[in-house]
C-alpha positions, 0 to 999 in steps of 0.5 A: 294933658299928658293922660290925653296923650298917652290915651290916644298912644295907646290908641294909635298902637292898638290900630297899628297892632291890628293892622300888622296881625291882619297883615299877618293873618292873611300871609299865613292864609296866602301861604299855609292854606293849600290851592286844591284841584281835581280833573275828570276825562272820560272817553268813550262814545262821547268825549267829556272833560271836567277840572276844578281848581279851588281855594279857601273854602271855595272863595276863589273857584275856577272850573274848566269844562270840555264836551262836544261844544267846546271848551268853557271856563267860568271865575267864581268869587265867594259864590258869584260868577266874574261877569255878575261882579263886573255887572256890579261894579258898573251899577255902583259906578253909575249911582255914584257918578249920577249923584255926584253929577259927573257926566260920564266918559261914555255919554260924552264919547257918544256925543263926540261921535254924533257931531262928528258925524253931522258934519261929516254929512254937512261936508259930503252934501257942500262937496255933491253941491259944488261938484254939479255946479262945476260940471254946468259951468264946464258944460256951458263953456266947453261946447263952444270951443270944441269946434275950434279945437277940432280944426286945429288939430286936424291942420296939424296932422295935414302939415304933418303928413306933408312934411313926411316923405313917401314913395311912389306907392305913397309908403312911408320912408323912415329918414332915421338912418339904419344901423350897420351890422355889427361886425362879429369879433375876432377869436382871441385867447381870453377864453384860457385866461378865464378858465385860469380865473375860474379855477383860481376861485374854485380853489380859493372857495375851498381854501376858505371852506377847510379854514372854517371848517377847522376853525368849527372843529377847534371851537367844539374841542375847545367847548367839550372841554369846557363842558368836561371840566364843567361837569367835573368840577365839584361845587357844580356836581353838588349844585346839580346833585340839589337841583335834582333833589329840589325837583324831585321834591317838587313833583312829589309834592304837586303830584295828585294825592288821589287817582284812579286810571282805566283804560282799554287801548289797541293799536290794531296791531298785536306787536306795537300793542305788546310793545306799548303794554310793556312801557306801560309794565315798567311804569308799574311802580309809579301807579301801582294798584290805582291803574287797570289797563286792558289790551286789545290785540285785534282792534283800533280802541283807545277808551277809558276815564281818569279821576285825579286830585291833589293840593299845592301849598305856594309855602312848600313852593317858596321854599324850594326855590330859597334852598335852592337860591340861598346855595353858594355851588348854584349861584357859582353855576349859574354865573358859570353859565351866563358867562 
């Protein structure tokens, strides 16, 4: 009994062993195997761009395509494009919901929709039915009485025209009594004490303009002063002296390992053009040999291709950011700035 035991033990520890080395594995794949990406553009009589971004020997690939149609982007995974895999996961949903016998959410929606719409068709025809009933039972009734409505109301406006009075030419007298003119009031002095009131607000307005004018500039004293013995502080100046070096590392590790720049440009103005050609000089140093650059002094050009690829490690990444998230001086800062 007790070897029994020990046996399926042993057993269970050799599945969870398993277990945790493929969890292993696959951490180390996530976090060690390099996401790579390459770019093309090239512009010139047309415009064309290409960018690919791969990883684990192409199991996961995304492509990024630019012409004169428009932007395209497709999804592969092991080979076999997003759309074909959710065409797949649909048939094998369908095989298994018909052997199972289970009806399907979308066959009984469609059923849904179909009654409703007879009887919403049912409800329309009672409705046609009843209404043209009611318009012949109304047709057959109201004739008759038509007549007499008629009459009445022609006596009303006889007795009414009688009750009005009227002059020899038979005009109309309006009984209202009329209106008396308004008397136009009296000049009085009022209009000094307006004034007064008037000048009184200008002068308040403007109180209250200084005030919080003063009050703003107090404010942003009392903030530079802050920002000063912010910066000046050490443990900031040493959080910032990380950060810095924290970005520097970053982009020199997500920036293309290879390149290859050539371009032809001109503003159509040989002065801009010498200026631009300049900045471009003193960006020398970053791209060194991997860039020719042609100047046009006397025409509106702006042509050429690039070529780039690089990796990026999520690891490399990761750590970075725990450096930085591990550091006293940042923590403090960041506290410093959120309150």
């Amino acid at each position: 009994m007790l070897h029994v035991l020990v046996v399926i033990l042993k057993l269970i520890g050799i599945i969870i062993l398993t277990i945790l080395l493929l969890a292993l594995f696959l951490l180390t794949i996530v976090l060690f195997v390099p996401v790579r990406y390459r770019a093309y553009a090239i512009k010139k009589d047309e415009r064309y761009a290409k960018a690919n971004v791969s990883w684990l020997l192409h199991l996961l690939h995304f492509n990024l395509y630019y012409d004169e149609n428009g932007l395209q982007t497709t999804l592969k995974i092991a080979g076999i494009s997003s759309q074909n895999w959710q065409d797949l996961f649909l048939k094998i949903k369908r095989i298994f919901v018909r052997k199972n016998g289970i009806k399907s959410p979308s066959s009984d929606k469609k059923k849904r929709s179909s009654q409703k719409k007879k009887k919403s068709q049912e409800v329309i025809v009672k409705e046609k039915k009843e209404e043209s009933y009611e318009f012949d039972s109304k047709t057959i009734t109201e004739h008759p009485k038509l007549s007499k409505e008629t009459k009445v109301e022609s006596q009303r406006q006889n007795t009414d025209e009688k009750k009005i009075p009227k002059n020899e030419n038979n005009k109309i007298i309006d009984s209202a009594p009329t209106p008396k003119a308004k008397q136009p009031k009296k000049k009085s002095i009022h209009w000094l004490n307006k004034i007064i009131k008037k000048i009184k607000n200008i002068i308040a307005r403007f109180k209250n303009i200084a005030k919080k004018v003063i009050l703003t500039l107090r404010n942003a004293k009392d903030k530079i002063e802050e920002i000063k013995s912010f910066l000046q502080d050490e443990g900031n100046r040493q959080a910032f002296i990380l950060g810095k070096g924290q970005l520097y590392r970053l982009i020199r590790h997500i920036k293309p390992k290879k390149y290859k720049i050539n371009l032809k440009f001109g503003t159509g103005d040989p002065a801009s053009t010498g200026q631009v050609l300049g900045i471009l000089g003193m960006l020398m140093p970053l791209y060194k040999k991997n860039a020719t650059i042609i100047p046009d002094f006397e025409n509106i050009i702006l042509e050429g291709h690039i070529y780039m690829k690089g990796r990026i490690t999520i690891a490399k990444l990761l750590l970075l950011g725990f450096q930085l998230y591990r550091d006293k001086n940042v923590k403090r800062c960041y506290q410093m700035i959120m309150d």
